[in-house]
N, C-alpha and C positions, 0 to 999 in steps of 0.2 A: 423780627422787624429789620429793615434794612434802615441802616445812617446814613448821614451826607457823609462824603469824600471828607477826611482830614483834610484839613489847610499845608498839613504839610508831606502831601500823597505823592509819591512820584509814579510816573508810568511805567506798564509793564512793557520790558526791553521786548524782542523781535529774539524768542523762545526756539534755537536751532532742532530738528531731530536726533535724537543719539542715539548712533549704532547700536542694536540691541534691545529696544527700548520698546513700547507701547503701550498709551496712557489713553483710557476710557471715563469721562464721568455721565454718571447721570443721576435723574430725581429719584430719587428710590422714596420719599417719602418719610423719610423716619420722623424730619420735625418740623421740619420747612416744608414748606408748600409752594407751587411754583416756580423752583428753581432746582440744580443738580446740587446734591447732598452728598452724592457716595463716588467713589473715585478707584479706581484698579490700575495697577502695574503689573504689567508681564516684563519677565526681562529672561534675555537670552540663557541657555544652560551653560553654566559656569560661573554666572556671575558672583561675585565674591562682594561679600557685603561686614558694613562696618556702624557701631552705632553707640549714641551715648543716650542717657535717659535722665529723666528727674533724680533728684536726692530727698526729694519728698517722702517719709515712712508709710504714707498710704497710698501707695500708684494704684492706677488704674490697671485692671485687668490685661491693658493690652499692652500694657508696659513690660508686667510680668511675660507672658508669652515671649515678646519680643527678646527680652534677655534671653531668656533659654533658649530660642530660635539664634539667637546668634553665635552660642558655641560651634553650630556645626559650620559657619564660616560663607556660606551658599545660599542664595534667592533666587526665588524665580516669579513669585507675586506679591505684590504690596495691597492687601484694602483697605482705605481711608474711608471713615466716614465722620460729618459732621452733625451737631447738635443736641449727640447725646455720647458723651464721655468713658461708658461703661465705668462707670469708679464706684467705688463702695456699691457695689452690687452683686458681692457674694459669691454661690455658688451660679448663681444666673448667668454672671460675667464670665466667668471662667466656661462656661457651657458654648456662653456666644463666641466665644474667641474659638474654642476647637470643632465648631459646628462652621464656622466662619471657613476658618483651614481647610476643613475636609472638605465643603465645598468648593473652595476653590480650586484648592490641588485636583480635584476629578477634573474641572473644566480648564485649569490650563496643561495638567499632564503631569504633575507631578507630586512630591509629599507634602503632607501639612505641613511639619517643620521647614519646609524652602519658603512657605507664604508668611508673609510679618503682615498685621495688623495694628491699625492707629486709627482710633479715634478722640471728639473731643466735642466739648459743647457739656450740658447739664450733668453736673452731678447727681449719684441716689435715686438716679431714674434706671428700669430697667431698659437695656434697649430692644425694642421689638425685632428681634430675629428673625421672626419668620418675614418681617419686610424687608430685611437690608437682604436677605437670604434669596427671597425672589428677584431683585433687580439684578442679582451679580450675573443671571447667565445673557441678560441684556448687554451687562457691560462689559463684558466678554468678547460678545459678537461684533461690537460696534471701537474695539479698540485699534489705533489707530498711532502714527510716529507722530504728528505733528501738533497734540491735543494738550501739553505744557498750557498755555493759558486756559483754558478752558479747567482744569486740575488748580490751579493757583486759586480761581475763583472759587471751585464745589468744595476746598476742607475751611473757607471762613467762617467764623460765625459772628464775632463784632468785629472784625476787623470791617474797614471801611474802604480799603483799596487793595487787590491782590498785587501777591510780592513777589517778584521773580528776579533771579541775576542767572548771569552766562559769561563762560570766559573759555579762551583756550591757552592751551599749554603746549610746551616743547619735553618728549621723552625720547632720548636719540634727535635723528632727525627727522621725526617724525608730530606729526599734529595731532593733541587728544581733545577734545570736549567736552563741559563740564556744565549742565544746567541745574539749576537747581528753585525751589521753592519754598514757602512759609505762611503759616500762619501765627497771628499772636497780636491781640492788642489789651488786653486787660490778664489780672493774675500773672504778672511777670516779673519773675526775679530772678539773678542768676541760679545756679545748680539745677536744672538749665536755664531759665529765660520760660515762661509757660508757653510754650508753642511746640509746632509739629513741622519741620524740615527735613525735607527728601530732595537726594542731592543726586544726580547721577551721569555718570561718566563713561565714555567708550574704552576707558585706558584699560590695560588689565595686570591688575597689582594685587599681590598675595592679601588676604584678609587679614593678616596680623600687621602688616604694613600699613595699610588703608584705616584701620584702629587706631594705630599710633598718629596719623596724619590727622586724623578726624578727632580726636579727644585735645590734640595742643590748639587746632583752628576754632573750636569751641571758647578753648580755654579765654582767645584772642578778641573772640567775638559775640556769641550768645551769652558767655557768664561775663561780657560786660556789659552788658546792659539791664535795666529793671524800668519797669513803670508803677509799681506798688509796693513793692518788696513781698509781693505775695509767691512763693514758688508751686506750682500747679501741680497737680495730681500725675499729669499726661502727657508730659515734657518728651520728645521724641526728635532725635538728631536720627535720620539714617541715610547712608551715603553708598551708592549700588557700583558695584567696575564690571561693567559686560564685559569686556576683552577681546571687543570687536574691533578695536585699532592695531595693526600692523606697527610694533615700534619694538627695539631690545628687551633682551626679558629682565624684568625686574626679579630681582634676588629677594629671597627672606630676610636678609640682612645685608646692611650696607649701602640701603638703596640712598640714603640720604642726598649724595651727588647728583646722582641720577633725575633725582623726582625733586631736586632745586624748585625748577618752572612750575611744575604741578601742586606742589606745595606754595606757592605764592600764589598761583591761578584757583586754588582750593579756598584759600586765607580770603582771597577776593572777592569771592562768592558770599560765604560764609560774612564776612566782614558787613556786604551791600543786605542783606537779609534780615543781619541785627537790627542795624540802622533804622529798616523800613520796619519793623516790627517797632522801634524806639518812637517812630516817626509817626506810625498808628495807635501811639497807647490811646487807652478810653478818655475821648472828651479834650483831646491834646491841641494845644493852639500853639506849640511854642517847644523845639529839642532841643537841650541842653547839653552839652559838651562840658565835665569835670575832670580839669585834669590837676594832675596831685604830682609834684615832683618836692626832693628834699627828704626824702623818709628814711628810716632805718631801712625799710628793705620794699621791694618790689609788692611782697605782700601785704605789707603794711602800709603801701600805698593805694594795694586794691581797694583793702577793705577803709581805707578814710575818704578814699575817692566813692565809694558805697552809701558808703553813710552819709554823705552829704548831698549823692542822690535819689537819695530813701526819705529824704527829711520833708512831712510836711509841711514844715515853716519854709523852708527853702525851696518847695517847689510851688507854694501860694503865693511865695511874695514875687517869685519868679512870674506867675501867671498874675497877681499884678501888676507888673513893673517897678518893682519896687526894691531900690537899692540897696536892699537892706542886708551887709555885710555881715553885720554882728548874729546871722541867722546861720552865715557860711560856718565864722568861728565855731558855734554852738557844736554844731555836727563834726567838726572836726574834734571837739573836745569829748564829745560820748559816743566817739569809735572805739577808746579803747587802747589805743593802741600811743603809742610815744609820740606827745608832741608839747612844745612850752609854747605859752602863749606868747611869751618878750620874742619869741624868732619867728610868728606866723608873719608869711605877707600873703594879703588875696587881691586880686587883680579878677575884674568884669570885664570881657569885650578888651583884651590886652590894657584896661587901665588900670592901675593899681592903686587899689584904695585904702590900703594898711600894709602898715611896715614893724616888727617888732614891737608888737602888741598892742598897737595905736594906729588912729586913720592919720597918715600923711598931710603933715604943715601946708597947705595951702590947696589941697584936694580939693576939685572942683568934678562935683557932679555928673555934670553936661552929657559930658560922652558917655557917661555908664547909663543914665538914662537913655539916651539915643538908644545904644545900640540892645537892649530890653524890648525896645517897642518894637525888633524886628523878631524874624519866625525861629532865627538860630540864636541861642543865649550860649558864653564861652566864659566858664567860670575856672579859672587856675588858683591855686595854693599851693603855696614854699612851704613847707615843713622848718625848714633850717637846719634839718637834724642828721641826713645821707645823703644818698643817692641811689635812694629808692624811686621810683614814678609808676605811674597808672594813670590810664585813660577811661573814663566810663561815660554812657552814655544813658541821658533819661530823658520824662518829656513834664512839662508843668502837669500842676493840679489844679484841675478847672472845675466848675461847678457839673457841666457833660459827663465827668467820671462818675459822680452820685446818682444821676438821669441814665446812664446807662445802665449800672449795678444795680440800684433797684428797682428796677423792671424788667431786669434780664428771663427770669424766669415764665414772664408775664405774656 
């Protein structure tokens, strides 16, 4: 079924061509009816390819492929399809994913191993093969440079607005291009974030480099964010470098100077994708911003900035508007991790509503309500204890999260 627009949906940017590049959807029929479902990339010969995946112990089928497809470093086709997950499906899954390959690699030219596969949608469901297998030489014929929006829209399935960012970068002196896409709005935690991001780029950068770039920009921005603390089966980062742009050669090592702009321009992408996936969780009226400074350590400030936006209590009174601080403490105190209640301060919307273990002498409400009743909630906590910080990002809990989840399957 399709949903209204999140309240907090932004539009899909003005999606450039990338050198190398050709993206096809169409309805192939798998679960959805009346609309495109299944989705192809071709990309030029050589492109070098980089990718992170769930930390989930039961992936999906096309998880597994895709890891072993990425030792050899090289792509040449991506099929995405939506609505049906391939996960816990056995021997079936593993049939669909190398039947998937082989037909693709005949119809773009090349090996199984070059084509990666992702899908997403129902678990425990087989996926019918023999339909996603009939649309591909459709989507084949009809693939085209400029079809980025049209792809943002055929991998959703609850998400409620298709998610794109685009950025360019400086490598020498020369201009590279980097568009990129997502889905994700329910079963979202980080290790990765439950979603599926293909990101691709004209630069052309060794694949043990484009690895290393790809796993710290994750690190910055899908594994902060969660909307349930649920982490998905299907989790899928993959980031393509045709090497269609004209620029210095990047080295196997050292390139660090080098790919400065690229790795900001990467980070940016990455960074606007999370967000919109935070922005889309199920049922979401409200994104919260939790930042956590004061900690023993950087880590220690992830995982309290986590927990406190994993917390029920803290994401309902959130979606009520409701000031209720002693919900933030809670969460701070069963992360686990170091913290004394006499040195917390938490501050809503920059006001501070407790100091060394007590709400502040003459605290007045006013502004922390205001600023609740708007679409962006900014929740900080002082540790007292380093100079650890983290920034994470969530969205409330509404009663729309229950309304969607059970009748997802429906």
């Amino acid at each position: 079924m399709a949903y209204p627009p999140s309240p907090l949906a932004l539009p899909l940017p003005e999606m450039p061509a990338i050198a190398g590049v050709e993206i096809a959807s169409v309805a192939a029929g798998i679960r959805y009816k009346g609309r495109e479902d299944m989705t192809v990339f071709r990309f030029a010969p050589g492109t070098a390819v980089a990718g992170v995946f769930t930390r989930n112990k039961c992936p999906g089928a096309p998880v597994d492929w895709c890891r072993a497809a990425l030792a050899n470093g090289k792509a040449r086709a991506l099929v995405v399809n939506a609505g049906n997950s391939n996960v816990f499906t056995g021997r079936a899954g593993r049939e669909t994913c190398e039947r998937t390959a082989k037909d693709a690699a005949a119809l773009i030219g090349c090996k199984p191993r070059e084509v990666f596969i992702a899908s997403t949608g129902v678990i425990g469901e087989r996926l019918p093969t023999d339909t996603l297998l009939a649309a591909l030489p459709r989507a084949v014929e009809s693939l085209a440079a400029d079809a980025w929006p049209a792809a943002a829209r055929a991998i959703m399935t609850t998400d409620t607005f298709p998610k794109g960012a685009t950025r360019t970068a400086r490598i020498g002196d020369s201009t590279v291009t980097l568009c990129g896409i997502a889905k994700g709005s329910g079963m979202i935690a980080p290790d990765m974030a439950t979603m599926l991001s293909f990101i691709a780029t004209d630069a052309k950068i060794p694949a043990p480099v484009l690895q290393g770039l790809l796993k710290k920009g994750c690190d910055a921005s899908f594994n902060c964010v969660t909307v349930d603390s649920d982490t998905s089966t299907s989790d899928t980062v993959l980031l393509f470098a045709t090497g269609q742009a004209r620029h210095p050669r990047v080295p196997a090592e050292g390139a660090a100077t080098m790919l400065k702009d690229f790795r900001r321009a990467l980070g940016e992408v990455l960074h606007d994708l999370a967000l919109m996936v935070a922005r889309d969780g199920e049922g979401a009226q409200k994104l919260i911003t939790v930042n956590v400074t004061g900690a023993v350590s950087a880590r220690s400030a992830h995982r309290i900035a986590m927990c406190i936006a994993n917390s029920p209590l803290v994401k309902t009174a959130i979606a009520g508007e409701d000031a209720n601080w002693g919900r933030i403490v809670m969460a701070v105190g069963k992360a686990g991790e170091p913290a004394d209640r006499d040195l917390l301060s938490v501050a809503v919307g920059g006001t501070w509503m407790a100091r060394e273990g007590g709400v502040i002498p003459g605290y007045d409400e006013t502004p922390v309500v205001a600023h609740m009743k708007g679409r962006e909630v900014e929740i900080t906590v002082d540790i007292g204890l380093g100079r650890g910080r983290a920034t994470v990002w969530t969205c409330d809990l509404t009663h729309g999260y229950i309304d969607i989840n059970g009748s997802y399957r429906s």
